[in-house]
N, C-alpha and C positions, 0 to 999 in steps of 0.2 A: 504494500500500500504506500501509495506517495507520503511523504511526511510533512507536505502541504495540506493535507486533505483534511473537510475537518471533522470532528471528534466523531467517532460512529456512522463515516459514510461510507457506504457500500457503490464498491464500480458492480454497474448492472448492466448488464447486452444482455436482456431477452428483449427478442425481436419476433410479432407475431408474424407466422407466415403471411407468404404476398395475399394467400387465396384465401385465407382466412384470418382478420384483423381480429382482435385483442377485446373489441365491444360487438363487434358483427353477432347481429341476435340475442343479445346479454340484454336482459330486463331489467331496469335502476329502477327504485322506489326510491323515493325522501320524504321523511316521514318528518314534517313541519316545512313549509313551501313557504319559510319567510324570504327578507335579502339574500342571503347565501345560499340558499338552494337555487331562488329564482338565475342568479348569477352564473353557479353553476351547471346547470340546465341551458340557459342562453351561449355561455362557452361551448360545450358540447354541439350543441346545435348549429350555432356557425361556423367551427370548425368541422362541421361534417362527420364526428365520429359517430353518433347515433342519429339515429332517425324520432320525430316526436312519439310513434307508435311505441316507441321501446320503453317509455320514459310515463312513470305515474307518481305522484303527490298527493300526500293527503297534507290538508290543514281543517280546521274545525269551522271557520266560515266562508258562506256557502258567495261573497262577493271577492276576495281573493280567489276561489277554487275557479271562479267564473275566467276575475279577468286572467289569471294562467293560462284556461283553455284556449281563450281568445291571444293572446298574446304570442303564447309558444304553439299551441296546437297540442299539447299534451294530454292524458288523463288523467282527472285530478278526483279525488274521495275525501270522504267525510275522516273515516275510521280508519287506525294506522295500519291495524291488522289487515284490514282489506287492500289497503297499499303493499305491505310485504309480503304477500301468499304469492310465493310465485315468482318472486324476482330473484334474481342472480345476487346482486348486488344490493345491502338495504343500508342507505345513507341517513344519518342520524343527524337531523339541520336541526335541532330544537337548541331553546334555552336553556340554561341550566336549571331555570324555575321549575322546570315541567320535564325534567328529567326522571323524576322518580315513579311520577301519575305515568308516562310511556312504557318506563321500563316493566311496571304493572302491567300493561296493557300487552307488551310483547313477550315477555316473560314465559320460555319454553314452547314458545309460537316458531321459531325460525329451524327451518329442517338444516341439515350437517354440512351441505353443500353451501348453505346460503352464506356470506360475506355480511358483517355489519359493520360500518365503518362511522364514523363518530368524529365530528368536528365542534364537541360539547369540551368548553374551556373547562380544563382539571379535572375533566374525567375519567380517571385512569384506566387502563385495560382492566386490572380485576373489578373496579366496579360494573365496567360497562357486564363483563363476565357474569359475573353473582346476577348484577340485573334481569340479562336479557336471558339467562341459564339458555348461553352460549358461547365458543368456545373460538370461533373463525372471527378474529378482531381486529378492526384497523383503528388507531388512532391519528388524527389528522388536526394539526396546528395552521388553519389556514390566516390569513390577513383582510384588509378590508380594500384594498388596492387589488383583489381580486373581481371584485366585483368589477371591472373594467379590463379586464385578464391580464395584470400586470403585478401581481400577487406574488407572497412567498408561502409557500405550505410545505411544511417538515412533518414528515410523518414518519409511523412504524407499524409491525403487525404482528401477530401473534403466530406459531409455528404451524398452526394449524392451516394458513392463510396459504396456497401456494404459489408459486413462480406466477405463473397465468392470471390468478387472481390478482396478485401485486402487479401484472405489469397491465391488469384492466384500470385502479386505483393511479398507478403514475398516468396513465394517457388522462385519466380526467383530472386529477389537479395539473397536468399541464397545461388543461384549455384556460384555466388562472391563471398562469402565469411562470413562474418555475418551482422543483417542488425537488425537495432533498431525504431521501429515506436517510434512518435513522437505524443503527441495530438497537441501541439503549433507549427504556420508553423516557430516561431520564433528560435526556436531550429535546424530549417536546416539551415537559417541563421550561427549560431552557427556554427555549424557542418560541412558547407563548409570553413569556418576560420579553424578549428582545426584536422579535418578528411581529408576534400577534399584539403587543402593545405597542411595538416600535412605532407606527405612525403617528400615536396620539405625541410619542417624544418630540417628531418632528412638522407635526404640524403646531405643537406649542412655541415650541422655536421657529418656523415662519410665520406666527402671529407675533409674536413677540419683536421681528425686525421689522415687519409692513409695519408697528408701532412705532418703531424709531426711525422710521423714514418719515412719517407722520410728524414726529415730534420734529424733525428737522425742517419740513417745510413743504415736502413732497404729499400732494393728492393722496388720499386710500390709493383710488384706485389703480394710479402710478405705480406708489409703493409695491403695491400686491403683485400689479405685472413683471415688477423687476423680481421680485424675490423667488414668486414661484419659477421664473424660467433660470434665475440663478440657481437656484435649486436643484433646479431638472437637470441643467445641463453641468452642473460641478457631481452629480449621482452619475450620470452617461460618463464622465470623460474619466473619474476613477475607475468605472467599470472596464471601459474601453484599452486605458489604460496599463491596468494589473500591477500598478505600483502600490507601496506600501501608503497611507495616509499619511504619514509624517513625512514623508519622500514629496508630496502634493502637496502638501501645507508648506513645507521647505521652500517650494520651486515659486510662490506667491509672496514670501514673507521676508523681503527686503530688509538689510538694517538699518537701524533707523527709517521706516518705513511706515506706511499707516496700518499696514498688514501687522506687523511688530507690535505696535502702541494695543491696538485692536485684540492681540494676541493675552499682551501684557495684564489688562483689566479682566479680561475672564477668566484667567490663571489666579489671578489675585482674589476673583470673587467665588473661583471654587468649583469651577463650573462641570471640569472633567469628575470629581466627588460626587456632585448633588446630578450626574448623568448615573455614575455607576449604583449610587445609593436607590435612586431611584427602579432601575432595571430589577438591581436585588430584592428592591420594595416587592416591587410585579410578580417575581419568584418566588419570595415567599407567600403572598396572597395566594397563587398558586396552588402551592401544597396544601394549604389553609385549606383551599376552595375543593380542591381533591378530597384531603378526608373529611370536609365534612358532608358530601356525598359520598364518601364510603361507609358512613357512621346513617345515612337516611336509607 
């Protein structure tokens, strides 16, 4: 394994045959058809990996179930049971509120073959396990920049889950955006601290500078136009890149420069601290939030 790579990723080449692709005739259920399903459903579909026929939903009212059908052309139910009878694959979009009243609901419903996969913040695989008294488990750490398929989702899966099944689960968090297996389920842990919060990190830090452009003199909506394309294109050009961050902060940061001065004052007020204290914050709420669904 490369000693770049990082903690618990797996190099993966399975490749579904030419004649037969990886979701061709695979049944998805998602069981709660809020943002994130609807998201992942609209990837799938514009990407052409499934077709609407393949694809059913349940949520509890009957004016979302509606505009679904209108929207994607999908099948959508009332009742979750009636969504998972039958699917290959049974995706798990719900809250954490109404995690426990589902897990009732599905609980020794899904046959041996079936995949359930779970994109329920701090729900760890034995819970979902004990819950669903099932054994075939994926746990999935998706983002909210998925919803535009530009996402990050870290996931993992239980032993029982195989090759074929895993490489159905990577093709659909792909239509999000990119998506990194995991051996250790501790690293989604991780990863909902740093991935799955990370944007609120960095969207409080682009409000926080559209304010001090603000305060300087510059329009909102000036402000806001600079910052988010600042944003975007200082994200693309490290990626593009493959240099280290401090190799890119280096190559901006003049001596005696405004980059330096700029530098100086954030260092001073602590800032790389109240980043990391923060992430760890989101990590431990985390585990928090795990057992105390595995304690309900």
């Amino acid at each position: 394994m490369d000693s770049e790579q990082e903690p618990g990723q797996e190099e993966r080449a399975i490749m579904p045959g030419a004649d037969q692709p990886a979701l061709a005739g695979a049944r998805l259920a998602f069981i709660g058809a809020g943002v994130m399903a609807e998201a992942m459903i609209a990837g799938l579909l514009k990407h052409g990996l499934v077709s609407p026929g393949q694809v059913v939903a349940s949520h509890p009212r009957a004016d979302q179930r509606h505009r679904l059908r209108e929207r994607l052309g999908i099948e959508t139910v009332e009742e979750n049971v009636a969504a998972a009878t039958g699917a290959d694959l049974v995706l798990l979009t719900i809250k954490p509120q109404v995690q426990a009243g589902v897990m009732r609901q599905l609980h020794g419903k899904l046959e041996p073959r079936q995949v359930a996969a779970s994109v329920i913040a701090g729900a760890s695989i034995g819970t979902l396990g004990r819950g669903l008294g099932h054994r075939a488990i994926v746990r999935i750490m998706p983002n909210t920049p998925a919803q535009i398929g530009d996402g990050m989702s870290v996931w993992t899966a239980t032993p029982e889950v195989d090759e074929a099944q895993r490489e159905r689960v990577k093709l659909i968090l792909g239509a999000l955006g990119e998506e990194l297996w995991v051996e250790d389920e501790k690293y989604v842990d991780m990863a909902t601290a740093l991935s799955g919060t990370g944007p609120t990190y960095v969207f409080l830090m682009m409000e926080a500078l559209i304010d001090a452009g603000v305060h300087m003199g510059f329009p909102r909506r000036i402000a806001e136009r600079i910052v988010l394309q600042t944003v975007a294109g200082s994200a693309n050009f490290a990626k593009a890149s493959g240099k280290h961050m401090a190799e890119l902060r280096n190559m901006v940061t003049s001596p005696g420069g405004t980059s330096a001065d700029a530098i100086y004052q954030m260092e001073k007020g602590g800032l790389r601290t109240v980043y990391s204290r923060a992430v760890y914050a989101a990590y431990q709420r985390t585990q928090a939030l795990g057992a105390a669904q595995d304690d309900d």
